[in-house]
Every structure is written in C-alpha cells, then in structure tokens.
C-alpha positions in Angstrom: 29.3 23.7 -20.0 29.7 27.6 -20.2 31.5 29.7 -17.6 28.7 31.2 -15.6 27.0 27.8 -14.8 30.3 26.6 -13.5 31.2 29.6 -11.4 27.3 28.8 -10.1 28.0 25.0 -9.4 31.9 25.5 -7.6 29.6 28.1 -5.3 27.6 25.6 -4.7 29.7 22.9 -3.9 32.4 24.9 -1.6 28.6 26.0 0.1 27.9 22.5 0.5 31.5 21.1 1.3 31.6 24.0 4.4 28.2 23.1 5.4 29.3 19.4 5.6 32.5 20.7 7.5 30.8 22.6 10.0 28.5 19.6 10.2 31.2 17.4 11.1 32.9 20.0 13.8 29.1 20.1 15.3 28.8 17.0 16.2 32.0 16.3 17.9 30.6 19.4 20.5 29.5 17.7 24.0 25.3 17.4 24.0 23.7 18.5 27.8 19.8 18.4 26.4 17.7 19.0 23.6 18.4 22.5 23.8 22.0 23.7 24.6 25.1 25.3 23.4 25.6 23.2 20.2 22.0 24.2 18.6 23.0 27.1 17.2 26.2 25.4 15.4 23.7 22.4 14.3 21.0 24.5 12.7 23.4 26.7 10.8 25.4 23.5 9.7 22.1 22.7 8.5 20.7 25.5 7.1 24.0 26.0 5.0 24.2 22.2 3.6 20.5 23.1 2.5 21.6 26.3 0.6 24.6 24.4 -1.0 21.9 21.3 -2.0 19.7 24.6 -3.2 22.4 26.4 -5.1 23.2 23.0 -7.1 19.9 22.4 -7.8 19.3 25.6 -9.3 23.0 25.8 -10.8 22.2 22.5 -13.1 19.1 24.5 -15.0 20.8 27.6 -15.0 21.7 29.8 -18.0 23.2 32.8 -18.8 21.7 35.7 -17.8 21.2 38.4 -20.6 23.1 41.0 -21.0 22.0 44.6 -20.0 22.9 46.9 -23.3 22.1 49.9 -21.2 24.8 48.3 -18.4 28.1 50.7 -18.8 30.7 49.0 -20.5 33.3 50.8 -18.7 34.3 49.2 -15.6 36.0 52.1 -14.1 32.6 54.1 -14.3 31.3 51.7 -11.4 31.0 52.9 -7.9 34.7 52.7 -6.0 34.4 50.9 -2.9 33.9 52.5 0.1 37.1 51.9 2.6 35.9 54.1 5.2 32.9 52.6 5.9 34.9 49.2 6.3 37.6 50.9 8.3 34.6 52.0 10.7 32.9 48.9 11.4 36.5 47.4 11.6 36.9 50.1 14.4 33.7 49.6 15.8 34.2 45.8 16.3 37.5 46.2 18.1 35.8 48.2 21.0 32.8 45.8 21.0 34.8 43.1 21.9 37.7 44.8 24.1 34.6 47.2 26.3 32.8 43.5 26.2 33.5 41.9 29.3 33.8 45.2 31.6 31.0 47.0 30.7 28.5 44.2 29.7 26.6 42.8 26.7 23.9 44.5 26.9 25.0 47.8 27.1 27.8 47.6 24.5 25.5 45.2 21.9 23.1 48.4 22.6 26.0 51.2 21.7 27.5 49.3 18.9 24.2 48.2 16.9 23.4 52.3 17.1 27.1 53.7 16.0 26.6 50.7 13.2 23.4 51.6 12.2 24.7 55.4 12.0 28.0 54.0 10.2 25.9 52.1 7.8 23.2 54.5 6.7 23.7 56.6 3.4 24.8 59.9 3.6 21.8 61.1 1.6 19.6 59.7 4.2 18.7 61.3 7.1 19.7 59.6 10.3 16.9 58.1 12.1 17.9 58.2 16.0 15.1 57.0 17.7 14.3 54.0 15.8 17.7 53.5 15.8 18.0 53.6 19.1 14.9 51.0 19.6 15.9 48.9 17.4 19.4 48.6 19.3 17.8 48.1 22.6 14.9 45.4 21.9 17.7 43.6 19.4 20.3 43.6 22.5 17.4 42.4 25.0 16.2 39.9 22.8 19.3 37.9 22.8 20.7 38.9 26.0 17.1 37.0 27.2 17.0 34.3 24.4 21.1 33.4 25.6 20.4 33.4 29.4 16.7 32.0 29.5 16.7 29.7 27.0 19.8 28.5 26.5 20.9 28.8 30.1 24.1 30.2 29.0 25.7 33.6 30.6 26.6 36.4 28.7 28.9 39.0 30.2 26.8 41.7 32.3 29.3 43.9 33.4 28.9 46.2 35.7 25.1 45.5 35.6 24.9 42.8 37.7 21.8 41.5 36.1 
C-alpha cells in the first residue's frame, strides 16, 4: 500500500474515531425533548462519523494523484503563511468572548462577523461594507432567533434587554 493512500485512510479513521467519541460524550448529555440542547452535539457527532465512513470509503479506491510538472519544485517559492491575519482573528476572538456577556450577542456576533469579514478579505479586493455589514446582521439575528425560539435556550443580550 503506498504512502498517500495511507495518509488518506489514518484521516479517515482519526475522522471516524472522533466522530465515535463525540458520539459517545453526546449521549451521556441529559434529553428534555425532541428538540433541545444536545441536538446540535448529536447531529455533528453524526455528520462527522458519516465523513470518516466517506473518507474510508473513498480512501480504499484511491490512488496517487499525478504529479503537476508545471508545480514549482522549490518549496521555498510557496506562499509564506500569513501570521498577521491569524494574530487578528486571535485578537478578534478574545474581545468576542470577554465584550460577550456585557454587551450582548447580538451586538458583538454583529461587530465581530464585520471586523472578520474585513480581517479576512484580500488586500487586492476592495472591501465590501454594506454587504458586509448585512450579512453580519441577518447571520447574528438568525441564530440569536434560531437559539432562543427554537431551542428555547438564552443567549446573552446585554444591555438590550431583548
């Protein structure tokens, strides 16, 4: 068996392995209904054991891909990560989840899906604020609605007293 088809089943398995681990921690969470704060968990447990089961599948016919002879052969000639960009989103999470509980979900889900949008789009591309901005604000009333309607579960509101 050649390299790259077992580098393809190990991802696989450790995809299937955590699936069946998160599986495990699911169903050990207290069940109120049909509908409740374990549904998430179970259908992500889920959808990842089906992803490891696909990635098996697909990882016993694989082969080796071919080789691109126009690919540069110098590894140093590929494009250097970009730290800031991590360092920013790193940033950008810490003040998510310390402005959280005082100023509300909505509102910060709002600011930090915009400054991450901003943060994330190339620097030869011009910013786009407004649908930036729209995006941010049905995205953030989406769930905000989808948490406390459907799930009947209360996210922080701040200082909005929703």
């Amino acid at each position: 068996m050649d390299t790259y088809k077992r580098k393809e089943l190990l991802v696989g398995a450790l995809m299937l392995g955590a699936g069946l681990f998160y599986l495990f921690l699911t169903i050990n969470l207290p069940r109120k209904g049909f509908i409740d704060a374990s549904t998430v968990p179970y259908v992500l447990s889920v959808g990842l054991c089906l992803l490891g089961a696909l990635q098996l599948l697909t990882a016993t016919k694989a082969t080796q891909p071919p080789v691109d002879p126009d690919a540069d052969a110098d590894p140093s000639a590929a494009t250097p990560p970009d730290y800031p960009t991590v360092f920013k989103t790193l940033g950008l999470i810490a003040v998510y989840v310390a402005l959280l509980q005082k100023v509300g979900f909505p509102i910060m889900t709002v600011l930090y899906l915009y400054a991450q949008f901003i943060v994330i789009t190339p620097r030869e591309q011009k910013i786009n604020h407004i649908t930036y901005i729209v995006i941010a604000v049905i995205t953030s009333a989406l769930i905000f609605f989808t948490f406390r309607q459907g799930f009947d579960l209360m996210l922080p509101t701040g200082f909005l007293k929703i």
